[in-house]
C-alpha positions as CSV (number, residue, x, y, z in Angstrom):
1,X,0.0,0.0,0.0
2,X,1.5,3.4,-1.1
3,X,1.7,6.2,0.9
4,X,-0.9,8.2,-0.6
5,X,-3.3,5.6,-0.6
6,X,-2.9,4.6,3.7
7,X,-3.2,8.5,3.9
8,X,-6.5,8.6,2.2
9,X,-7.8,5.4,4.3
10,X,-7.1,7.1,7.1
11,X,-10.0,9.5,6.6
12,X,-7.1,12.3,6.5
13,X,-7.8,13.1,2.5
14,X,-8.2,16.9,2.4
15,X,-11.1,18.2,0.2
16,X,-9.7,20.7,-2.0
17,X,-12.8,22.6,-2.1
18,X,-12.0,23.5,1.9
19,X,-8.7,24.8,1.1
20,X,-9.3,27.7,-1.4
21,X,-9.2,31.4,-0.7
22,X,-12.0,33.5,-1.1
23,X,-11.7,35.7,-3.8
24,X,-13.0,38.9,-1.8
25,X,-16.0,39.2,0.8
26,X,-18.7,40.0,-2.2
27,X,-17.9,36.5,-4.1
28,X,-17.2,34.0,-0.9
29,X,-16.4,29.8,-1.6
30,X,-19.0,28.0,0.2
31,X,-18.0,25.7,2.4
32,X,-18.7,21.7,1.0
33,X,-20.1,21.1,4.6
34,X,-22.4,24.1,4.8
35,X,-23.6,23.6,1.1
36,X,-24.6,19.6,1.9
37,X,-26.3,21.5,4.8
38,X,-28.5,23.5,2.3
39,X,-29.0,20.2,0.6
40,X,-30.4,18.7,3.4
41,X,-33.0,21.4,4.0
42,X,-33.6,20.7,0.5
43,X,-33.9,17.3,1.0
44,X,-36.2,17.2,4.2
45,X,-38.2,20.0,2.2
46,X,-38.9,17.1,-0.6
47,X,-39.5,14.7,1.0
48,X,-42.1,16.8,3.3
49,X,-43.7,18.1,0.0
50,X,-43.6,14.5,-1.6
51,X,-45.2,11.7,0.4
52,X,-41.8,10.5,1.7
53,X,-39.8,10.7,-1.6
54,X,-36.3,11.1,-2.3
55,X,-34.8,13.9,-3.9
56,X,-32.1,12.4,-5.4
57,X,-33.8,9.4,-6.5
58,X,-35.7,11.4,-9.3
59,X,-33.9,11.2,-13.0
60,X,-35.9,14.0,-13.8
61,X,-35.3,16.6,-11.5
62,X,-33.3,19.5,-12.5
63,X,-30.5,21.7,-10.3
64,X,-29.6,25.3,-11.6
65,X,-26.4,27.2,-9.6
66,X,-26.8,30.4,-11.5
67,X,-23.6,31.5,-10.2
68,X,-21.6,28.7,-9.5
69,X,-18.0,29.2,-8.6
70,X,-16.0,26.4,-7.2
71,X,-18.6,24.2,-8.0
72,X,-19.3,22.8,-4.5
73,X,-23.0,23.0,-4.8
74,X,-22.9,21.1,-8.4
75,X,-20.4,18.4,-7.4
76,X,-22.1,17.5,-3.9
77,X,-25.7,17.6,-5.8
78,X,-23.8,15.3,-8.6
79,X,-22.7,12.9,-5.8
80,X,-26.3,12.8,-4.3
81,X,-27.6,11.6,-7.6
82,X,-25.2,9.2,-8.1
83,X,-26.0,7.6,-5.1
84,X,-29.0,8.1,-5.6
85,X,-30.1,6.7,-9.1
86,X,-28.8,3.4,-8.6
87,X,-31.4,1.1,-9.0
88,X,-33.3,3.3,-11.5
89,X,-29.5,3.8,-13.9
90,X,-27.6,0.6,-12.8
91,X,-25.0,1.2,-15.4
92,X,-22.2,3.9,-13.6
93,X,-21.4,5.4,-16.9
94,X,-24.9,6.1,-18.0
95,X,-25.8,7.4,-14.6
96,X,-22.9,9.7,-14.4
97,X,-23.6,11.0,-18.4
98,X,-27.6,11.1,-17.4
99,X,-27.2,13.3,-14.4
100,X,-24.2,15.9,-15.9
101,X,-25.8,16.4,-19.2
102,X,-29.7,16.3,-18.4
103,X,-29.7,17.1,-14.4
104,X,-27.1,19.5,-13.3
105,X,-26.3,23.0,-15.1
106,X,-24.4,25.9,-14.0
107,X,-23.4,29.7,-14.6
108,X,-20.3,30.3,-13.4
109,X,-19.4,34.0,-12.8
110,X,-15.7,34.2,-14.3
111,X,-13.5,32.7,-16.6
112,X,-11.5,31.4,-13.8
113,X,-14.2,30.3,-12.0
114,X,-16.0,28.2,-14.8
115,X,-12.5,26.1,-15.1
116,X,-12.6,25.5,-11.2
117,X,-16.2,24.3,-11.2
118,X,-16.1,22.3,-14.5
119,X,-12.8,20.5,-12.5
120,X,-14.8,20.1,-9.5
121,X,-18.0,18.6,-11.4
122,X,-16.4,17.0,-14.2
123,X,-13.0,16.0,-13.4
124,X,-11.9,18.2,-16.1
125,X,-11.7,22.1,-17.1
126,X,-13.1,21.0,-20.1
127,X,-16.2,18.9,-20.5
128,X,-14.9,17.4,-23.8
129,X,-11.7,16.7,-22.3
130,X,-9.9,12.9,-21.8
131,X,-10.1,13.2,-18.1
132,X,-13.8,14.2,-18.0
133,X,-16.2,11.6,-16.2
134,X,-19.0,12.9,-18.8
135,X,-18.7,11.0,-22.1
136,X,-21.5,12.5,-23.7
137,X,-20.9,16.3,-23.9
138,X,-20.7,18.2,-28.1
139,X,-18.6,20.9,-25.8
140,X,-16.2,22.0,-23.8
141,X,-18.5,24.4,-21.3
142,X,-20.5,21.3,-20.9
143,X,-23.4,22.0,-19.0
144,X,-21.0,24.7,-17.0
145,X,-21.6,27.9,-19.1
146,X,-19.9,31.1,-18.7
147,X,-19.4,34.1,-21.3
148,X,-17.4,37.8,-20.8
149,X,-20.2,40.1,-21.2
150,X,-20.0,43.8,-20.6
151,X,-22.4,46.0,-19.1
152,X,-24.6,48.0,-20.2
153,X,-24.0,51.5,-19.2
154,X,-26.3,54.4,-18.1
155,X,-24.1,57.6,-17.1
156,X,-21.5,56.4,-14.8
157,X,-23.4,53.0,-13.7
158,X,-24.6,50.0,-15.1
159,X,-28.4,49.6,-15.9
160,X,-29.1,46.2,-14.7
161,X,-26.5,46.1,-11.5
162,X,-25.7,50.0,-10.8
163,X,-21.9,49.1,-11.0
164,X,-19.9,52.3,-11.3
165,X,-18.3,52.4,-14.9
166,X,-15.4,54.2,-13.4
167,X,-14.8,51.0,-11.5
168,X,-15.4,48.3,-14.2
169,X,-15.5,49.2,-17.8
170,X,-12.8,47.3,-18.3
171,X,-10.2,46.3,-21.6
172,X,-10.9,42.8,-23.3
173,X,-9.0,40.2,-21.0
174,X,-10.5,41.6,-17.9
175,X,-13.3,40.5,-16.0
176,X,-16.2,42.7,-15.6
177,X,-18.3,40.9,-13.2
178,X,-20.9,41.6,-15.8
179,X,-22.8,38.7,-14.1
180,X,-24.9,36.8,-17.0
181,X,-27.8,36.2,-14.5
182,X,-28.8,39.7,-13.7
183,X,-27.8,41.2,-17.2
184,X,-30.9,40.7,-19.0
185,X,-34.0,41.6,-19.0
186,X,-36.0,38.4,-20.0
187,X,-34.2,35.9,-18.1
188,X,-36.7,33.4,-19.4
189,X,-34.7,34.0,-22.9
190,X,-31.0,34.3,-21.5
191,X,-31.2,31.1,-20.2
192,X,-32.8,29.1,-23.4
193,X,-30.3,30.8,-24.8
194,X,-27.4,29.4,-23.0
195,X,-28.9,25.7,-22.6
196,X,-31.5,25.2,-25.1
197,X,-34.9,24.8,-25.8
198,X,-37.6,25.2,-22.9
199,X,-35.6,24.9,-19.2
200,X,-38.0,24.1,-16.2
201,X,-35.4,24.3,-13.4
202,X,-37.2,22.5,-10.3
203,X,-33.9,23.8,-8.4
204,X,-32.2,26.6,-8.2
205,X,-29.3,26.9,-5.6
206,X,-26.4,28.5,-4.8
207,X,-24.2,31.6,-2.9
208,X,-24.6,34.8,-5.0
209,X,-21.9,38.1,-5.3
210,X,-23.1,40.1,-3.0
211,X,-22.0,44.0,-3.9
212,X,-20.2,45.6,-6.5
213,X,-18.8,49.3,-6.2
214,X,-21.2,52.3,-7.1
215,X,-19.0,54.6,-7.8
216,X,-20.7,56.9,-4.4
217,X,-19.7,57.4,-1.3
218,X,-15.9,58.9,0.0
219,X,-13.6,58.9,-3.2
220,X,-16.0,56.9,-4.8
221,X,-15.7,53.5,-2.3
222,X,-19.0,53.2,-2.0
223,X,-20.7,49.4,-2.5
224,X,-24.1,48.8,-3.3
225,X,-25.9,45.2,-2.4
226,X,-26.8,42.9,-5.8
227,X,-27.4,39.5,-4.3
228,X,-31.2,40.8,-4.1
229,X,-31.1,40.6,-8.2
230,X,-30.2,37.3,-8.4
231,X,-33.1,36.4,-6.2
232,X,-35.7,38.1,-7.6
233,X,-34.1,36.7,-11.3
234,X,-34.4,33.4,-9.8
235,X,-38.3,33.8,-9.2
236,X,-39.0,34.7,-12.6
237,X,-38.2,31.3,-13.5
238,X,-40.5,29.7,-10.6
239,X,-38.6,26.4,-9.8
240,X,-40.2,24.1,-7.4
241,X,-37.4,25.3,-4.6
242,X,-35.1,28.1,-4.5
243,X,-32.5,28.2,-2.0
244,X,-29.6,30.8,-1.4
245,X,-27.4,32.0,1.2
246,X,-27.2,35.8,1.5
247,X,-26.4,38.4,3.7
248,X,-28.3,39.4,6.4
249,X,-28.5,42.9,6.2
250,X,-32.0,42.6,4.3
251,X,-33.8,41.5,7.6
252,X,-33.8,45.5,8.8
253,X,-31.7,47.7,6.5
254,X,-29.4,47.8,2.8
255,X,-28.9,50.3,0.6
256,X,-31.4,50.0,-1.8
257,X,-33.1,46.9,-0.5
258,X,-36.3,48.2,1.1
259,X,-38.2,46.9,-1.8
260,X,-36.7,43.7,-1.8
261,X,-37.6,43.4,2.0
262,X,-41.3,44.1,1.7
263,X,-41.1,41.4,-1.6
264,X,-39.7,38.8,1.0
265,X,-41.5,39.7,4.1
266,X,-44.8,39.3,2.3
267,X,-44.1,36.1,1.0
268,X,-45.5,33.1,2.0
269,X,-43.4,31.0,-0.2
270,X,-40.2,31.8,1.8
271,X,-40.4,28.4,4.4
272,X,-37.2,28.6,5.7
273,X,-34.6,30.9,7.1
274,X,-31.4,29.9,9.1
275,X,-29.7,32.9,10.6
276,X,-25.7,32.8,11.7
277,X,-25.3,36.5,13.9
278,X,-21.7,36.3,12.9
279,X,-20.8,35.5,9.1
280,X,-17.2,33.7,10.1
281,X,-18.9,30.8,11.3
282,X,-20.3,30.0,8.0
283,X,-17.1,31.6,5.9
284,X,-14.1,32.0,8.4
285,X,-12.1,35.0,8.0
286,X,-14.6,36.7,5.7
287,X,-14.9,40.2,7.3
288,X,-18.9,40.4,6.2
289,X,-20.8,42.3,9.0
290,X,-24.4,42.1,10.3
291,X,-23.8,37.8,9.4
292,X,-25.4,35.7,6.7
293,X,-28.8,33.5,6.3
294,X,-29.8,31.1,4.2
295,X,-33.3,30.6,3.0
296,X,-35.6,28.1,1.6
297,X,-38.3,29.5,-1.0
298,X,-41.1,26.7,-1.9
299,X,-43.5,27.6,-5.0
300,X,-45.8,25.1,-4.3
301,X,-46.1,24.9,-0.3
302,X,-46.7,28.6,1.6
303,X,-47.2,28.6,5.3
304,X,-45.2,30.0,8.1
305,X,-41.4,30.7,8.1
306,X,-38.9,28.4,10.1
307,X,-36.4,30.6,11.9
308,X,-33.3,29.3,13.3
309,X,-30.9,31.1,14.8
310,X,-27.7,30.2,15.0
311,X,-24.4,32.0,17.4
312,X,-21.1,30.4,18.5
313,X,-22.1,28.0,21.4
314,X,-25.3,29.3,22.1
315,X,-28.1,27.4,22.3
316,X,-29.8,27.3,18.5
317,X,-33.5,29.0,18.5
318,X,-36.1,27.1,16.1
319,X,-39.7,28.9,15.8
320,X,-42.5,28.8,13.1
321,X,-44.0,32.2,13.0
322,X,-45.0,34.9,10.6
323,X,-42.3,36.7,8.7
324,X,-43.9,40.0,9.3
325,X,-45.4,40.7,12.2
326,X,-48.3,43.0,12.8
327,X,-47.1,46.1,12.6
328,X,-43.5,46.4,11.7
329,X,-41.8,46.6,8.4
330,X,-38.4,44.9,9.3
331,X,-37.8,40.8,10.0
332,X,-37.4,40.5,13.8
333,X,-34.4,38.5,13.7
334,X,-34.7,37.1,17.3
335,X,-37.6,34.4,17.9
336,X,-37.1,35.4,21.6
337,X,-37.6,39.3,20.7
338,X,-41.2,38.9,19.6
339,X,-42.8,38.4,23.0
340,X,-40.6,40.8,24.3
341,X,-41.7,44.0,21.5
342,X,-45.5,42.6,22.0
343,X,-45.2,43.2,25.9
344,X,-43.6,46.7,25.6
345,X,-45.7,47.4,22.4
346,X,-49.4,46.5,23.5
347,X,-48.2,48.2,27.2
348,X,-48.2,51.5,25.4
349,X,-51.2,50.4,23.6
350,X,-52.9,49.5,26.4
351,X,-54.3,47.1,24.6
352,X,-53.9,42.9,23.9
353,X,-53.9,43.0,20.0
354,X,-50.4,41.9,19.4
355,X,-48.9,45.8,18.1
356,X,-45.5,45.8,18.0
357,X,-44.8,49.4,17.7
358,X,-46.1,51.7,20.2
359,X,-48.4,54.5,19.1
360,X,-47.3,57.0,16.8
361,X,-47.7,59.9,19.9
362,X,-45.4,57.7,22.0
363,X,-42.8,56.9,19.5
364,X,-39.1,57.8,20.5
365,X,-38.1,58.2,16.3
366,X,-39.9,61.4,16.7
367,X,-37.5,63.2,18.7
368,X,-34.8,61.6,17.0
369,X,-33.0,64.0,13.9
370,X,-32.4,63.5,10.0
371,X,-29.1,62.9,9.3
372,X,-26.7,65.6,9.1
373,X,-29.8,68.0,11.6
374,X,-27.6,71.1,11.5
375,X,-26.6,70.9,7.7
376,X,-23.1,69.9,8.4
377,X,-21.4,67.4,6.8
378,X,-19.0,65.3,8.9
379,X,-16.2,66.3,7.2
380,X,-16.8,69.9,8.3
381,X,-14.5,71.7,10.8
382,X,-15.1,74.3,13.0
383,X,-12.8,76.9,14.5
384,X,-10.1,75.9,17.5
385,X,-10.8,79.3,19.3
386,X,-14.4,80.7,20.1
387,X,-15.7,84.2,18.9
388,X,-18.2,86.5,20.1
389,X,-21.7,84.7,19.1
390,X,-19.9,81.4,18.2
391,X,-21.7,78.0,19.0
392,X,-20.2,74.8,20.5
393,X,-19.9,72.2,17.3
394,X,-19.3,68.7,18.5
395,X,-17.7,67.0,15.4
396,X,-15.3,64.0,14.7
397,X,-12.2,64.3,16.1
398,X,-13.8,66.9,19.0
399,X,-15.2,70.0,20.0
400,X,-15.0,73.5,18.0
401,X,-16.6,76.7,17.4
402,X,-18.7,77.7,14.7
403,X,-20.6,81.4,13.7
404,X,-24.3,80.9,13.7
405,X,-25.1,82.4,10.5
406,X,-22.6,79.3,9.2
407,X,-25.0,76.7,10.5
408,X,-27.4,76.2,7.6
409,X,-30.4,74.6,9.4
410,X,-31.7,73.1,12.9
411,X,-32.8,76.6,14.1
412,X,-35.5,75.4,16.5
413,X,-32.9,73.0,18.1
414,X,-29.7,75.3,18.6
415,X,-31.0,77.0,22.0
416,X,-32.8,74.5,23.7
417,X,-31.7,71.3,25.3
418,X,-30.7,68.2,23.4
419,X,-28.9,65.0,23.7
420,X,-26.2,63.9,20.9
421,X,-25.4,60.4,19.7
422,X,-23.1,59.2,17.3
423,X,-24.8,58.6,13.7
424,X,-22.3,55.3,13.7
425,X,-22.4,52.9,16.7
426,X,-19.0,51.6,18.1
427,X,-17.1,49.5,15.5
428,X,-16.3,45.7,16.3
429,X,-14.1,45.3,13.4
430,X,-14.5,42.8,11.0
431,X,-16.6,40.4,14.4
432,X,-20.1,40.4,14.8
433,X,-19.9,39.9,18.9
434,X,-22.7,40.2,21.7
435,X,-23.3,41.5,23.9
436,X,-23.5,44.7,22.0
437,X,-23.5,48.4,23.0
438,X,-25.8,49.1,20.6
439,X,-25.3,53.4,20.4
440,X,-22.6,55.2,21.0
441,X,-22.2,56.9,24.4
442,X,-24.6,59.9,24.5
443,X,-24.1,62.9,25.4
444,X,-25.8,66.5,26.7
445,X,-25.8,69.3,24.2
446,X,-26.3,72.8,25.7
447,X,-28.3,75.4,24.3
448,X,-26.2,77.4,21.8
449,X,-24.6,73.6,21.1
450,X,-24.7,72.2,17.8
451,X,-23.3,69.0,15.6
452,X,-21.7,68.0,12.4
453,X,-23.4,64.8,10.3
454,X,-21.1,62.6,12.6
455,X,-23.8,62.8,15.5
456,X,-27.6,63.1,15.4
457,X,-29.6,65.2,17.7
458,X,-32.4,64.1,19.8
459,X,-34.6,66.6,21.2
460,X,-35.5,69.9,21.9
461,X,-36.1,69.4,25.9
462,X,-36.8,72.5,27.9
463,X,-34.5,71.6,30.6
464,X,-31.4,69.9,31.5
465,X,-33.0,67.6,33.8
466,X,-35.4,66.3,31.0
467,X,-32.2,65.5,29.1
468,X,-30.1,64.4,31.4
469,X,-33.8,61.7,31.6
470,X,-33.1,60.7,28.3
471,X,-29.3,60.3,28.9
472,X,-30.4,57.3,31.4
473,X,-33.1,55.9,29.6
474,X,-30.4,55.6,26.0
475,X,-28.3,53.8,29.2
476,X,-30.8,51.2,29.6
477,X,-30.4,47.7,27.8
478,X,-34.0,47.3,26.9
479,X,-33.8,50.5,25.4
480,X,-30.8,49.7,23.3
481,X,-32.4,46.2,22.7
482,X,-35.1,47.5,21.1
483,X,-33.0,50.0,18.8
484,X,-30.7,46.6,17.8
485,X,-34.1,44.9,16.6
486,X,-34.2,47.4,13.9
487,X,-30.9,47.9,13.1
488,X,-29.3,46.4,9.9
489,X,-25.3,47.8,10.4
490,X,-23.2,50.3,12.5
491,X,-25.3,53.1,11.5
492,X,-28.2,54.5,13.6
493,X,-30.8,56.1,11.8
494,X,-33.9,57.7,13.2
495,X,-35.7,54.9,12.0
496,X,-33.7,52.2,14.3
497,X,-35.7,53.9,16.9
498,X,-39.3,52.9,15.4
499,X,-40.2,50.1,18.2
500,X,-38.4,52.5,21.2
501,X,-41.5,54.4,22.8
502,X,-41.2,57.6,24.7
503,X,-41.5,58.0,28.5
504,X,-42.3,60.3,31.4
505,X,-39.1,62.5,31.3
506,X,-39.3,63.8,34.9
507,X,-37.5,60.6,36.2
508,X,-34.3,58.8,35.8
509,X,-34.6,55.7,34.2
510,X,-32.9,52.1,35.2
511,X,-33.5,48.4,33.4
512,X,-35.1,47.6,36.6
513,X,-37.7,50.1,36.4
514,X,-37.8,49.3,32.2
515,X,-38.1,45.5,33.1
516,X,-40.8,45.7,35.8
517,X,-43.3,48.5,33.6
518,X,-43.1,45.8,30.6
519,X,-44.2,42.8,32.8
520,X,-40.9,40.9,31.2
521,X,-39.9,37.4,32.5
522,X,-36.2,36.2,34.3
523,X,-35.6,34.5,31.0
524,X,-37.0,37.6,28.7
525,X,-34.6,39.7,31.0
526,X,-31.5,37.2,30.8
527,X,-31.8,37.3,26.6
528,X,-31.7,41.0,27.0
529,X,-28.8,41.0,29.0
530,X,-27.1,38.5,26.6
531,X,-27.4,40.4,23.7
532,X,-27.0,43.9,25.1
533,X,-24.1,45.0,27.4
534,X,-24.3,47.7,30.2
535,X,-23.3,51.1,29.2
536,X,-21.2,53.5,31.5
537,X,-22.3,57.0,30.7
538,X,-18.5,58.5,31.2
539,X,-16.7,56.5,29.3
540,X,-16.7,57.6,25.4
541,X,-13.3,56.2,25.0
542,X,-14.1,53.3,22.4
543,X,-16.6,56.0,19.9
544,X,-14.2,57.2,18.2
545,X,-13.5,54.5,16.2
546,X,-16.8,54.4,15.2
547,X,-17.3,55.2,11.1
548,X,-20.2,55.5,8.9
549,X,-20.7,52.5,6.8
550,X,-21.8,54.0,3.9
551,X,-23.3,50.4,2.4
552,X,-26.0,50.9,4.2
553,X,-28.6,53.3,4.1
């Protein structure tokens, strides 16, 4: 027995399909383990839907990765058939030929990448080629298509994706990430064209690109999401199951994905969702924040929405429960949160009907600013020294002076009472770690105080001791809880405050006092606690390394 050989019976064989490196965070190698995962759903899901049936047992069934790139999800579903069609094809040969040139099919999304997944389906970069399991192929893409297209340009961005054409109108010989999928607008016809004749996918699965650059944003950096396209492409072609794994982000927030969010959330059709808080423990060492899902989409079967969440070594949550619930417009992306927002909710109701929003009088968001509420932009900068009729500006970096007649708008707020919190909560880095702090440390603004875009300004009060009430109350994990329900990435909107309801402001306000108004339970109060940490009033210090993300909005 060689060496090679006692290596491999040892179980010790490395899959090569583990080893690879990403090629960015936007187009991420899915691991083989957490694609057979997907399978299973998909097999369960089958199986559910079909007296008992298997899957992979069915010559007729057929798979579509519209943007396959190391293969993974083509080779595993390859294997599954193989296994799987062995009484109905007894022959190996005619089983393998059957499944690659009638059952699987593939769009890969580079050059590069079509060779990789051809060599992890086919055993060959070429289907045609001498080492290529499939004997039956006329050429070489085999059913593993992929074509350099360009895209088509409007101005400075791309009509179908909005990439920036700064960024990637690129020479011949370059990839364009002109993705074949979302560059059409009759995908219907785009995909007779690149396999022929009338295609009924029953399948369609995979892990999508997930940005391309805008051309917005600081020096032009700005990303905005895509992996919305390829969903709402995959629709239009209303296979029996649809199944990707996406970012999170969608649940509450994106740039440019509130449409897409309202499409999902009203759904039906969408069965399944399992949630990972932190995106490394699907993809480890991708630096993708806010973490990823993947979710099961059944044409035939609507109903109520699995939700598991799933974080490090905590306990995994499994519910079946609506995917909008009365009264919000975001996904609640706890199961455990739900009881919680219906207690505080229907409290300020005073009523039993399930709200989870308090009424529009009571809501918080109101006294919460636009961004940028005194007209400055966060790269403005005020003077070092103060002059006659200057105002305080808090900005990033510190305090300065600025002349009133140089502060465009907030009029009404300038000589009243406010509180200030930064637009961007604390950065983690490239983690997704709990408990969070949510907000940035608040802070009192004076009368004749003002702020650049880095901060947002809640208020007017007519007192300090009304502020210095809201100062505790922003202290408080329940409040912060309920601003982390609705928020989709470091930034803090007005609208992350939609399910945070106003109080009496003539108090100081603890969790105890929170916990106790809300009726909420020793294990509601322990999830708090375990996803929000405490917050110490005078201590700013880890703020300032908070930044705007601008790909979200």
């Amino acid at each position: 027995m060689n060496t090679q050989a006692g290596f491999a019976l040892r179980g010790r064989n490395p899959d090569v399909l583990t080893c690879i490196a990403n090629l960015s965070n936007d187009e991420v190698f899915t691991p083989p383990a957490f694609a057979n995962q997907m399978l299973d759903t998909l097999t369960d899901a089958w199986a559910l839907s079909h007296k008992g049936a298997n899957l992979w047992a069915n010559p007729k069934v057929k798979f579509l990765d519209p943007f396959t790139k190391s293969g993974v999800f083509l080779r595993e579903i390859t294997a599954r058939l193989t296994d799987g069609l062995k009484d109905t094809i007894p022959d190996l040969q005619a089983r393998v030929d059957h499944i690659l040139t009638k059952q699987v099919h593939g769009i890969a999304i580079t050059h590069l990448t079509s060779l990789l997944a051809r060599r992890s389906v086919y055993c060959s970069k070429h289907g045609t080629g001498i080492h290529s399991i499939a004997k039956s192929f006329e050429s070489d893409a085999g059913n593993i298509w992929f074509e350099r297209l360009d895209h088509k340009w409007d101005g400075e961005k791309c009509l179908h994706c909005g990439a920036s054409k700064k960024t990637l109108d690129r020479e011949e010989g370059l990839e364009t990430h002109a993705y074949a999928f979302i560059h059409t607008d009759n995908i219907e016809k785009r995909i007779k064209e690149i396999f022929g004749g009338d295609m009924q996918f029953d399948v369609i699965i995979g892990n999508p690109p997930y940005q391309l650059n805008d051309g917005a944003g600081g020096g032009g950096t700005s990303a905005m999401p895509i992996y919305q396209l390829f969903v709402e492409q995959a629709k239009k072609l209303e296979p029996r199951y649809l199944s990707m794994i996406i970012p999170s982000r969608w649940f509450a927030g994106g740039k440019g994905l509130d449409e897409f969010r309202e499409s999902m959330l009203g759904d039906n059709r969408l069965r399944s969702i399992v949630d990972y808080l932190t995106a490394s423990d699907v993809f480890p060492g991708v630096g993708l924040k806010g973490g990823v899902c993947y979710f099961l989409w059944e044409r035939d079967n609507p109903g109520e929405c699995r939700v598991t969440t799933n974080f490090k070594d905590w306990p995994v949550s499994v519910a079946s429960r609506p995917l909008l619930e009365h009264g919000a417009d975001v996904f609640i992306r706890f199961n455990e949160a739900v009881p919680i927002l219906k207690k505080v909710a229907n409290t300020e109701h005073r009523t039993a009907n399930y709200f989870l929003i308090p009424p529009e009088h009571k809501r918080f968001e109101r006294l919460v600013s636009v961004r940028k509420p005194f007209g400055l932009a966060s790269t403005f900068r005020g003077k070092v020294s103060k002059g006659r009729g200057d105002l305080e500006i808090f900005q990033k970096g510190g305090n300065a002076y600025v002349a009133r007649k140089n502060v465009p708008s907030g009029a009404d707020l300038i000589d009243r009472w406010k509180v200030f919190v930064g637009f961007a909560a604390p950065g983690t880095g490239n983690k997704d770690t709990y408990p969070h702090k949510v907000i940035s440390t608040p802070f009192i603004g004076k009368p004749g105080s003002v702020c650049s875009e880095t901060y947002l300004c809640i208020g007017p009060f007519d007192s300090e001791a009304e502020a210095n009430s809201v100062l505790s109350y922003l202290s408080c994990r329940l409040t912060r809880f309920l601003i982390q329900l609705h928020k989709a990435s470091q930034n803090t909107t007005r609208k992350v405050y939609t399910f945070v309801p106003i109080q009496d402001w003539t108090r100081q306000w603890t969790d105890a006092d929170l916990y106790a108004k809300y009726g909420l339970t020793a294990k509601e109060i322990a999830f708090i606690e375990k996803i929000v940490r405490p917050m110490d009033l005078t201590d700013s210090s880890s703020d300032e390394a908070a930044e705007d993300d601008s790909n979200d909005e």
